[in-house]
C-alpha positions as CSV (number, residue, x, y, z in Angstrom):
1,X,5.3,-16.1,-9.9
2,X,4.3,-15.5,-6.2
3,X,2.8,-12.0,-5.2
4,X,2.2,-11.0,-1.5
5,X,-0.2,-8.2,-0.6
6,X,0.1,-6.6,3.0
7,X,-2.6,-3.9,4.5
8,X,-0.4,-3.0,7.6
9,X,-1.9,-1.7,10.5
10,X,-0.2,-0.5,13.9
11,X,-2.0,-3.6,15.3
12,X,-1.4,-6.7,14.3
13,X,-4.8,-8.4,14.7
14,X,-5.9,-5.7,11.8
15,X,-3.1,-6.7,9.5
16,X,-4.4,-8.7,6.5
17,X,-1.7,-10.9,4.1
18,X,-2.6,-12.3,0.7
19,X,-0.8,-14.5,-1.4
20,X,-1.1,-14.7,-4.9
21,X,0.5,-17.0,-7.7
22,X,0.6,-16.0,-11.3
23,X,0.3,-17.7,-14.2
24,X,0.5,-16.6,-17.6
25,X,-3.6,-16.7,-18.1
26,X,-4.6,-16.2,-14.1
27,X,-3.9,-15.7,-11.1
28,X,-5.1,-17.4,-7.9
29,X,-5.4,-16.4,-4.4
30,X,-3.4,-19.2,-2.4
31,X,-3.4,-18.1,1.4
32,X,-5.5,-15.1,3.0
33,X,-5.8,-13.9,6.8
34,X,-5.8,-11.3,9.1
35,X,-3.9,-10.8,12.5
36,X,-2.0,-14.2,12.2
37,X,1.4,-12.5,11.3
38,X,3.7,-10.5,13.4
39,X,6.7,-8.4,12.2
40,X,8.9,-11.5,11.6
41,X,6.3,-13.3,10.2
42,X,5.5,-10.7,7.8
43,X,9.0,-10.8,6.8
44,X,9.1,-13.8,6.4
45,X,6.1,-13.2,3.2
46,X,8.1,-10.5,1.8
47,X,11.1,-13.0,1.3
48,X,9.2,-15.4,0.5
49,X,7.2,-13.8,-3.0
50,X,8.7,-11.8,-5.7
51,X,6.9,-8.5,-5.1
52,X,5.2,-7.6,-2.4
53,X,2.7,-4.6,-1.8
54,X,2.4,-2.9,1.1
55,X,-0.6,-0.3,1.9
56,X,1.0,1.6,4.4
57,X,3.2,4.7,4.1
58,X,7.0,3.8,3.8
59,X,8.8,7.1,4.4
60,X,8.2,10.7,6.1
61,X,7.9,13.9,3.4
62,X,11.6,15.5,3.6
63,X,10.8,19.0,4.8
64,X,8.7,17.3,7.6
65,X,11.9,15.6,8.5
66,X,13.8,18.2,8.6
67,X,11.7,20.3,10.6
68,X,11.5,17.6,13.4
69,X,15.4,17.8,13.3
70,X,15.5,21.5,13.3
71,X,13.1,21.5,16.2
72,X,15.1,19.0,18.0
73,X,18.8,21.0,17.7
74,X,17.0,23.9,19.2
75,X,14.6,25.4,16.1
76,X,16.0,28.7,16.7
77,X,16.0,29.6,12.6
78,X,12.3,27.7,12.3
79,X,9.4,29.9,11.2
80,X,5.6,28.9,10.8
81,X,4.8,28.1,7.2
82,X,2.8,29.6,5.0
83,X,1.8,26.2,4.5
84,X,2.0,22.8,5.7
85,X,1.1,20.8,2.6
86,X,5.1,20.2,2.3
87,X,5.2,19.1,6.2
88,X,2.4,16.7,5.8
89,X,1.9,15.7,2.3
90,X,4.9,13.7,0.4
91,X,5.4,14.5,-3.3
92,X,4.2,10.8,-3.7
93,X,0.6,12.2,-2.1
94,X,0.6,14.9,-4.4
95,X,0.9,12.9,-7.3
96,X,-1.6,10.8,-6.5
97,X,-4.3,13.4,-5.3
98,X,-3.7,14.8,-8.7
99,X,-3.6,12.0,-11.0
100,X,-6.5,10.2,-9.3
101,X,-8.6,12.5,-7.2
102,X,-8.1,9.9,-4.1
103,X,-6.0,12.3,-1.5
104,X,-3.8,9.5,1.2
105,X,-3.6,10.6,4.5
106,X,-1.2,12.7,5.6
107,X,1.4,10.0,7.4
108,X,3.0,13.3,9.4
109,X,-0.1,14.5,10.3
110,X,-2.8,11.0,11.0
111,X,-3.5,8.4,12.8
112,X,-1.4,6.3,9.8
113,X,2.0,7.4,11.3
114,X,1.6,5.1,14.3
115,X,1.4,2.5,11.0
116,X,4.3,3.8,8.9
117,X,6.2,3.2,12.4
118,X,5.9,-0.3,12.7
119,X,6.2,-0.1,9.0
120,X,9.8,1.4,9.1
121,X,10.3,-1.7,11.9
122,X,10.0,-4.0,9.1
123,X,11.7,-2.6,6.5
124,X,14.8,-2.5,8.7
125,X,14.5,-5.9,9.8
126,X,14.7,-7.0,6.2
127,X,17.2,-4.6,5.4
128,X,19.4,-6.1,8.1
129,X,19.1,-9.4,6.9
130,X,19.5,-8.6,3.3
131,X,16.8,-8.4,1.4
132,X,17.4,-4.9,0.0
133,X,14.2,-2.2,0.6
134,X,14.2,0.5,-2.7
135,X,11.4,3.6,-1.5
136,X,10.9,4.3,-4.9
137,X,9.5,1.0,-5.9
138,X,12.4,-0.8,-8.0
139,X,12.9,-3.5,-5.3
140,X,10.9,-6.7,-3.5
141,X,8.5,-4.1,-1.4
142,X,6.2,-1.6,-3.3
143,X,4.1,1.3,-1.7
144,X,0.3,0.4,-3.1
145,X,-3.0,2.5,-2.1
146,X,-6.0,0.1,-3.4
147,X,-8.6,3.2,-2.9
148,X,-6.4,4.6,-5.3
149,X,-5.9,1.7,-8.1
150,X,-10.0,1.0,-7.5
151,X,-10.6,4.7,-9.0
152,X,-8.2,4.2,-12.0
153,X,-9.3,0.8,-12.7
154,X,-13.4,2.4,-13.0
155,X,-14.4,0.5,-9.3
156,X,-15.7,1.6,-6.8
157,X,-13.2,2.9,-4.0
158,X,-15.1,4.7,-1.5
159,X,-17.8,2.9,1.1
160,X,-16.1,-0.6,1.8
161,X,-14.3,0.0,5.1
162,X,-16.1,-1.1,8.5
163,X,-18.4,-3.6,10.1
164,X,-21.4,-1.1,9.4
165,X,-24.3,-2.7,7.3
166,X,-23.4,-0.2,4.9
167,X,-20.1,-0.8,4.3
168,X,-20.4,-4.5,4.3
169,X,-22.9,-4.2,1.4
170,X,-20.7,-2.0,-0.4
171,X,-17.6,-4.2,0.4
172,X,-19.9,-7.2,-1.1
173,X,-20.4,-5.4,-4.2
174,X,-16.9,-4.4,-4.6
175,X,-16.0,-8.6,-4.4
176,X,-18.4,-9.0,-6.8
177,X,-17.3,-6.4,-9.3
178,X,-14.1,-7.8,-8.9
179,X,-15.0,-11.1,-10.3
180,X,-16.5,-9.0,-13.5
181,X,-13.7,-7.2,-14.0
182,X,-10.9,-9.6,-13.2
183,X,-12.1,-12.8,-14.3
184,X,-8.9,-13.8,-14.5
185,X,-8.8,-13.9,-10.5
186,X,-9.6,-17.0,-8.6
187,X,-10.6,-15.7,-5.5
188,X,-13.3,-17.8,-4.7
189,X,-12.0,-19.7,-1.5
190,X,-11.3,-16.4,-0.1
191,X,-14.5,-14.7,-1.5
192,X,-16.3,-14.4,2.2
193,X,-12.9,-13.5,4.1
194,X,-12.6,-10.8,1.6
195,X,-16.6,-10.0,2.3
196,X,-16.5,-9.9,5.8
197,X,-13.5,-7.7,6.2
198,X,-11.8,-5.3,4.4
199,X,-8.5,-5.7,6.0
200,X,-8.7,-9.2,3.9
201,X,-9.9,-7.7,0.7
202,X,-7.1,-4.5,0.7
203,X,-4.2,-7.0,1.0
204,X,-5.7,-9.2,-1.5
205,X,-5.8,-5.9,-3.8
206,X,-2.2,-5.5,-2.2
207,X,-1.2,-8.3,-4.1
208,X,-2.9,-7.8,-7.5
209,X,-1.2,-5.0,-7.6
210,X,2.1,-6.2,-6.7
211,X,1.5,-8.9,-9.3
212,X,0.7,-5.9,-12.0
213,X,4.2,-4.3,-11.1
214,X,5.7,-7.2,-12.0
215,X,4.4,-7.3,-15.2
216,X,5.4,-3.9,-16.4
217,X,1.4,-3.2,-15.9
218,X,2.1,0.0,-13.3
219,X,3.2,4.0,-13.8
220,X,7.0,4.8,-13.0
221,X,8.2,7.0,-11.0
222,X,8.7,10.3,-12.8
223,X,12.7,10.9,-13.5
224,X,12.3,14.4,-11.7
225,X,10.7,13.0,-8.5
226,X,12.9,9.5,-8.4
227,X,15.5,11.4,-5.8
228,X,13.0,12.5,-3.9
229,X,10.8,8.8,-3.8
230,X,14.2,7.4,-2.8
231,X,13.8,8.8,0.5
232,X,9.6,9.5,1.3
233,X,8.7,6.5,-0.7
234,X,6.9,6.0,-4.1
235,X,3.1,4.8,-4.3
236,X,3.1,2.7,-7.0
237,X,-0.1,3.0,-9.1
238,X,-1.6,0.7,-11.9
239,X,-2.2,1.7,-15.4
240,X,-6.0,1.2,-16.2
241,X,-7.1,-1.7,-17.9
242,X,-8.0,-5.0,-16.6
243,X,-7.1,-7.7,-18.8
């Protein structure tokens, strides 16, 4: 089984893919870079594994939506809310503030929208050449957050990101905790890659998590919520463990 793991950025050169194959006692990382793949390329990795996890937003919350569309055919009936959690947080975010303590950015609201836009970009370009794009997570392409699965697996999830001594000592430790806790994981080609930037090391968790999907390792979407994923997008999060 082939996993790709993809931390999208708005710019290319900051885009990391991983590649991942499976085998029924490991898994091995078998191709690792960063700004060497433009949109076609990139769909060309998603085609080319069996799952593939993508930390970037892939949808807009609804009532943002709407109120964009509102504003757009005039906005006479549009009122300021009393809040704008539900214009800049999707239910996805919510969930995953609340079952983890690890709040995503607000893709209405952040810097990550200009992301989610090229995102979009992609998923139409595979949707018009068939490979079929479910939001929710039942398809090829899965919505991941590694701070997120680093907190439920017990790892450390905060620290790692930037060229800053700091972070790239705390980015070393989190490779090296890796190895402890996934010794299942041949990463060692990639080890330095992963140490010297995190835009390596978050597609690489990309893809472990992508491979977990596969094997029935992750949460579902709740039944109540599944409507709603359909159309803002689904972050898929492991269940903790690490065998």
């Amino acid at each position: 089984m082939i996993t790709a793991g993809i931390d999208l950025s708005a710019n290319p050169r900051k885009t990391g893919v991983a590649t991942i194959e499976w085998s029924d006692d490991d898994a091995r990382v078998t191709a690792l870079a960063v700004g060497e793949h433009d949109d076609a390329a990139l769909c060309d990795v998603v085609r080319a594994a069996a799952t593939t996890g993508i930390d970037c937003p892939i949808g807009w919350p609804d009532a943002f939506v709407d109120y964009v569309v509102a504003h757009r055919d005039g906005g006479h009936d549009l009122v300021v809310p009393e809040t704008r959690r539900p214009l800049t947080y999707r239910a996805t975010d919510l969930h995953v503030w609340q079952r983890t303590g690890v709040r995503p950015l607000a893709v209405s609201a952040e810097r990550i929208g200009a992301a989610a836009m090229r995102c979009a970009a992609i998923l139409a370009m595979l949707t018009r050449s068939g490979t079929v794009v479910d939001r929710a997570g039942s398809g090829p392409v899965i919505e991941v957050y590694p701070a997120a699965a680093l907190k439920i697996w017990g790892l450390p999830h905060r620290g790692y990101k930037g060229r800053d001594p700091q972070s790239s000592r705390a980015r070393a430790d989190l490779v090296d905790h890796l190895a402890i806790a996934f010794p299942w994981l041949d990463l060692d080609t990639f080890a330095p890659l992963c140490r010297d930037t995190d835009d390596a090391l978050d597609a690489v968790l990309c893809a472990v998590i992508a491979g977990r999907a596969r094997q029935g390792r992750c949460e579902p979407v709740p039944a109540d919520l599944r409507d709603l994923a359909s159309r803002e997008g689904w972050i898929v999060l492991p269940r903790a463990g690490h065998d």
